[in-house]
N, C-alpha and C positions, 0 to 999 in steps of 0.2 A: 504494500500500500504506500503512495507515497503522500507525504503530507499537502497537500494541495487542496485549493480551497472549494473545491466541489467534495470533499469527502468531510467539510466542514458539518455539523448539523447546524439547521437554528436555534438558538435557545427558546424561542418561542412562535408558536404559529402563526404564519402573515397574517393579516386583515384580510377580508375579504374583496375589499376594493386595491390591494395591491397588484398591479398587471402582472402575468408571469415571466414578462420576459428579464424582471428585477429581481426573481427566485433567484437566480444563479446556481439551478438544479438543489440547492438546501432543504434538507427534510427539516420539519418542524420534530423538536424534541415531543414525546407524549409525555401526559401528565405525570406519569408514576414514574418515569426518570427523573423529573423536573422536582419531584418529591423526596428523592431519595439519593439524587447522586450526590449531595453535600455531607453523608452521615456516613457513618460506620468506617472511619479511616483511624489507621493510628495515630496516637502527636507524630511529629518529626522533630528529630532530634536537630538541635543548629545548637552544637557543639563550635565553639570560636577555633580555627586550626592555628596553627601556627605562623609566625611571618614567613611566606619562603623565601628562601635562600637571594634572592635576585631583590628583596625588598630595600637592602640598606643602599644597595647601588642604584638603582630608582628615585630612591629620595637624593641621594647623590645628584645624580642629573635634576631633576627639578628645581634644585638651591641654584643649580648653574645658569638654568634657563631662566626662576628668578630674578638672578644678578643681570642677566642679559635687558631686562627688559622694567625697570623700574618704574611703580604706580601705575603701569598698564595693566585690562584685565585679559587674559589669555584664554583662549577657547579650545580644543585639541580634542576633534569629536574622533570616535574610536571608528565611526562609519556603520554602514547599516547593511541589509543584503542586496548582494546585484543579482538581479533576475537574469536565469538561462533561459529560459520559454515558458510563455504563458504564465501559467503559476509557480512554475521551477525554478527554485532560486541556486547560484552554485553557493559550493559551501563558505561560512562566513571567515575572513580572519581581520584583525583588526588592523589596522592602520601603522604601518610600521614606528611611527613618531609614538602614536598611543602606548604601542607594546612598549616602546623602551623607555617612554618614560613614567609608566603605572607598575612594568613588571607583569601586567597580566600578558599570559601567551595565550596557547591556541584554546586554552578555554575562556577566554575574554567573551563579554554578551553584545550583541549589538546593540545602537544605539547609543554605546551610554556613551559620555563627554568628560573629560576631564576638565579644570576649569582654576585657574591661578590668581584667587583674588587679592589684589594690592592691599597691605595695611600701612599701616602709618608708618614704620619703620623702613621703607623703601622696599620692604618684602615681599612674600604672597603665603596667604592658607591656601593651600591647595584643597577639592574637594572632588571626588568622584563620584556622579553622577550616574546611574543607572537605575533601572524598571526592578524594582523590588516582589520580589515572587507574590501571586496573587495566593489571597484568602482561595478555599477550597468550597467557598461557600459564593464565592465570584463565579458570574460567566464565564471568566477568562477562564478560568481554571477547565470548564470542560469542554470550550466552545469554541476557543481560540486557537486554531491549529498551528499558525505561525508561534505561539510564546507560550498557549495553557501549557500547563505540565502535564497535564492527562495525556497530551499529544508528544509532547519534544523530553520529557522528564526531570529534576528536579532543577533550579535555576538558583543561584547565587543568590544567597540573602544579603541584605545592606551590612550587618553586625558579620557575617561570615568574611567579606568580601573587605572590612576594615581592618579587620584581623589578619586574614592572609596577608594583602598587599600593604599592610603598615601607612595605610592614608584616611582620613577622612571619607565618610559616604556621605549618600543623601538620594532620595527619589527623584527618581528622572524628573516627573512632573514637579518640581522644587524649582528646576534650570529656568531660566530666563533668559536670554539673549538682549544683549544689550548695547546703544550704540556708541561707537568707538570701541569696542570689540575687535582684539587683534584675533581674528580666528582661523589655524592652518589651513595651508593650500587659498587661502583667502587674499595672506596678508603676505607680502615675497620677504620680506624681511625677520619675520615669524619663521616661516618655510625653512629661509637658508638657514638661520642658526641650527634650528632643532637636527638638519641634516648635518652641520658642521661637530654638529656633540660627537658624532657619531665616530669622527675621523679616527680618533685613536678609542681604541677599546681599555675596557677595565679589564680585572682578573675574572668577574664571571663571564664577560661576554667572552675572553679569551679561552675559557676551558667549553665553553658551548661550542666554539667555532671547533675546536681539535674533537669534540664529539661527534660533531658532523663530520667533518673529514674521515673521521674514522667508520661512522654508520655507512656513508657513500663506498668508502675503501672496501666494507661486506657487498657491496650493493655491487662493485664491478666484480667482485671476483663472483657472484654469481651470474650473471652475463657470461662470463669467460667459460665456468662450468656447465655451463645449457647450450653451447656453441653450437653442438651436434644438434640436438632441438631446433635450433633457432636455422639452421641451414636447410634444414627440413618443413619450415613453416614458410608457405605461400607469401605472406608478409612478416619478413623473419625480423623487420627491422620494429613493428609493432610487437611482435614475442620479445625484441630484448625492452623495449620501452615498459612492457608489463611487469616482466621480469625484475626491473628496479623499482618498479611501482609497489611490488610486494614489500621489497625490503624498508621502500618509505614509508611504508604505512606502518608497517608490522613496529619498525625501530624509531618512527619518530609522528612528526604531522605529514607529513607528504616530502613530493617534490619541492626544492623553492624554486623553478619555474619548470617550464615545459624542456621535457629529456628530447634532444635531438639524438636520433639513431640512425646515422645519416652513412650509407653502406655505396659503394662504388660511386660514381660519380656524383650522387646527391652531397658527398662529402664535401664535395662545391661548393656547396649553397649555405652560408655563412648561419642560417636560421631555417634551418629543415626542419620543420617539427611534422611536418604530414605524416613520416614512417611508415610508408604503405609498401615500401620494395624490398624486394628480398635481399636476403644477405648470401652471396654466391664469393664459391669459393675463387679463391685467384685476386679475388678485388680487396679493398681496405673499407673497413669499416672506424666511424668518428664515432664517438660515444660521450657527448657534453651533458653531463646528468650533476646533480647536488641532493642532497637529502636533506631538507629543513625540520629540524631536531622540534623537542615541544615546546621549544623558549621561543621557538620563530627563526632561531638565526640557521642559515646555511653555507653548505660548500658549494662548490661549483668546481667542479673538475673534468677534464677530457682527456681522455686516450684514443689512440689510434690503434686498432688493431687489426694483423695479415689475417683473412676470414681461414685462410686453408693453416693457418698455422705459422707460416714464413714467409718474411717480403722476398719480394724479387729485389733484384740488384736497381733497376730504378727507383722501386717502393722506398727499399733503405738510404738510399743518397737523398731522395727528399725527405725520409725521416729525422736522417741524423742531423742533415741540416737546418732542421726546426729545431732542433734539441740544442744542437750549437749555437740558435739565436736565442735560447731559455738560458742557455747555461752564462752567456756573455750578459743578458738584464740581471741575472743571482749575481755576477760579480760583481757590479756596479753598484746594486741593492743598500745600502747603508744607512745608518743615521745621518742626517747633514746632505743626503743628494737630493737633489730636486726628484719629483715624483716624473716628469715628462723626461727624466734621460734614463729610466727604464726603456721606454718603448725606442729610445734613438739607438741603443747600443743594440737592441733586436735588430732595429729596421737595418744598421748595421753592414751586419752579419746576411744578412735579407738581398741586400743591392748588391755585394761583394759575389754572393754566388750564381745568382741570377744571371748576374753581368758574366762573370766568369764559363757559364753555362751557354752563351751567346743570346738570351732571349731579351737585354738590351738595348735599346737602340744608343744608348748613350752608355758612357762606362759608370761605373759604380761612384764616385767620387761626384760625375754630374746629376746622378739621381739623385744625390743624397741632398742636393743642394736646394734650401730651405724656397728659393724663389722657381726657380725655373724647373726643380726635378722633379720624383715621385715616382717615376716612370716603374719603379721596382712595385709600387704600390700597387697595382694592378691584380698580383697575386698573392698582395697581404692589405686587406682595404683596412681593417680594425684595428682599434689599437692594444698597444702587449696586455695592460694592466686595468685593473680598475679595481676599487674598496669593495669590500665584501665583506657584511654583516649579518644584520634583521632586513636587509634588502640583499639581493642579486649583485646588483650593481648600488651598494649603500654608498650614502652622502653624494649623492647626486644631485643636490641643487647646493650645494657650497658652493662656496664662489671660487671664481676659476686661479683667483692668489692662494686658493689656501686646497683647490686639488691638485688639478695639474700643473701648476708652476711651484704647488707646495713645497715643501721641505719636508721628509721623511723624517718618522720621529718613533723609539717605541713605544710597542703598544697598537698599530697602523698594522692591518691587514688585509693584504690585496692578491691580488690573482696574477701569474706571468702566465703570458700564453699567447705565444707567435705561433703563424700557422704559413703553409704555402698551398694554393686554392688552383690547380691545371684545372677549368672547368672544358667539359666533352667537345665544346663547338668552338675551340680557343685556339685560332689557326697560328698566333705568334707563338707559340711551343709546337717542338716537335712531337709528332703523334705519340710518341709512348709515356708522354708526361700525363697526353690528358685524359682526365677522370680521375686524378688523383689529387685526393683531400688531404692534410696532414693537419692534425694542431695537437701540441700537447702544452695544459694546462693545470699547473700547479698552482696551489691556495699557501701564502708567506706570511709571516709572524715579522715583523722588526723587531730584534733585538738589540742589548746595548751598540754588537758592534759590527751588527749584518743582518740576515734573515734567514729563518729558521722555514723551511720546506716543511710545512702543518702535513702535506701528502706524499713525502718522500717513501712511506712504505707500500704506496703504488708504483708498481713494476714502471719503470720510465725510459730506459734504454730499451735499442732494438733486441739487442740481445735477449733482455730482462723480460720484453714483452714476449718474445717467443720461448723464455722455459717458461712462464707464466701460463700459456696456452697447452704447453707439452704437459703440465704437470697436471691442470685442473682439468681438460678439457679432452683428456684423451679417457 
């Protein structure tokens, strides 16, 4: 059954002068439910839990955002559901800004608002805001399919939900909106701090992020061991996409975005998420997947793998040569370097061999040249790097002094990941280039005096990829 609002009842019988085409198929409750469904239930217990773990770093960041924004009142709705079709809503999660700064994750309620009000000390009470579970003896409770609990089951109490998250509550119905109202995605200078917090991570967002790495790191080595499976499914690239979908679910809240399983030439296509072709042997399959853990935050990692087991001699020269432009952004990677000479010392290594390769029209040294080149770019359009958190691509409205012209700092964790993209109808390479995809994508830590590979125990050499195959997948 799915909850949808024709499986809704009415609580009461229309009037006789209602037209039917205003029913929206709703049967009228009979009397003797209407009688009875408020009685015979046990209490519930609302035992206060504990603060969890992510609470004192929440309040953390709120003192910060606070400080950002003195005698302003601050608005930060959590978001509500987006409808799939008709009455089909996809599943809810909240607002990345929300999450990290309440500490609620994937079971956050829709609706509610978080809310920063100024006191006289240049401060803010912050107060959280949500639909407090209905009485049993309310319509809501058996008649409201989107929120009764009859329907969806039991819902965060105000006193439960102050208790966990260590903030202030209050009834939805309490909020007021008010003007001059700095409210997210509203107000751009709200927007960009809230992403700017984001830039360097604390200690728990850092042990979330290496759990993800690690849940994702189960999630390819099952891919790897269903290989023979998946070669044998008519749409093998949709069997490896379900395939990690199990282990997102089973180990954490899901995907954090759509698994690209992008097999022979689709490897191309920088945003393949269709996954409708098969995975044949002889060709290379891209596998860009992340696991987003229960806190929200996620990995984001790619491998390339030989489908039959082993590259060919061209597979592996474009392999190794992505890896050579991963391995030159790790040495640059530090404290004190700007964030944009990751992807220069990729793109590098990118133009040198290109050019080397003859598919150049200008030498490597002209391409690289910030006004008139690029030419290399052709078959690496994106760029190496980007933050990764409670977003995919986290702190993405920061401003562009404090991403990409940034200064690395630790605590900043982000993504390297150069690729080289021969696509099938790509007459400037020679035929045995095209249709071959490569990217390999590691998730980094800054540490005091460099960066730590959070997915170095993914197989990442060619070699490494190929016992990797021989061991699980034979």
């Amino acid at each position: 059954m799915s909850t949808n609002e024709s499986d809704t009842i009415a609580p009461e019988a229309p009037s006789p002068e209602a037209p039917a085409e205003n029913l929206n198929r709703k049967q009228p409750f009979p009397q003797g439910f209407l009688d009875t469904i408020s009685t015979g239930w046990a209490d519930r217990p609302d035992q206060a839990p504990p603060a969890r773990d992510q609470a004192p770093f929440a309040a953390r960041r709120r003192d910060a955002l606070s400080a950002a924004f003195p005698g302003a009142r601050l608005v930060v709705p959590a978001g509500s559901y987006k409808q799939r079709s008709n009455d089909t809503d996809y599943p809810f999660r909240a607002h990345s800004a929300f999450a990290h700064l309440t500490g609620w994750a994937s079971d956050a309620v829709p609706d509610s608002v978080l809310v920063f009000e100024p006191t006289g000390a240049e401060g803010h009470d912050a107060t959280l805001y949500l639909r407090e579970r209905a009485d049993r003896t309310t319509p809501e409770f058996y008649a409201d399919a989107a929120i009764g609990e009859f329907w969806i089951g039991p819902r965060p109490s105000l006193a439960g939900v102050a208790s966990d998250l260590g903030v202030a509550t209050a009834h939805l119905d309490a909020f007021e909106p008010r003007e001059g109202d700095l409210v997210l995605d509203e107000h751009e200078e709200l927007t960009r701090v809230v992403s700017q917090l984001r830039l360097v991570k604390d200690e728990y967002e850092i042990a979330q992020m290496r759990l993800a790495v690690e849940v994702t790191a189960r999630g390819f080595d099952d891919i790897v061991a269903d290989l023979p499976r998946i070669i044998d499914t008519p749409r093998g690239e949709r069997a490896v996409e379900g395939i990690f979908h199990h282990r997102a679910r089973v180990e954490g809240n899901g995907e954090g975005y759509d698994t690209i399983a992008a097999s022979g030439p689709h490897a191309c296509y920088l945003h393949w998420t269709r996954n409708d072709g098969a995975v044949v042997p002889g060709d290379l399959i891209l596998i860009d997947a992340g696991v987003e853990v229960d806190s929200l935050y996620t990995a984001d990692i790619t491998r390339t793998l030989p489908v039959s087991g082993t590259f060919t001699d061209v597979q592996r020269k474009v392999y190794e040569t992505v890896r050579e432009a991963a391995d030159a952004a790790f040495a640059v990677a530090k404290p004190g370097v700007r964030f944009r000479a990751i992807h220069e010392a990729a793109m590098a290594v990118i133009a040198r061999r290109t050019a080397e390769w003859g598919l150049l029209p200008v030498t490597a040294d002209e391409a690289l040249d910030a006004d008139r080149g690029g030419q290399h770019r052709r078959y690496m359009v994106h760029g190496t790097s980007h933050h990764l958190g409670i977003d995919v691509h986290d702190c993405a409205q920061a401003r562009r002094e404090m991403y990409y012209d940034g200064i690395l700092e630790p605590g900043m964790v982000f993504t390297i990941e150069p690729g080289l993209y021969f696509q099938i109808d790509d007459l400037t390479v020679p035929e045995e280039y095209r249709g071959i995809g490569v990217r390999i994508e590691d998730d980094v830590l800054v540490t005091a005096d460099g960066v730590e590979n959070l997915s170095a125990a993914i197989p990442r050499t060619a070699d490494e990829i190929e016992a990797w195959i021989a061991r699980l997948a034979s």
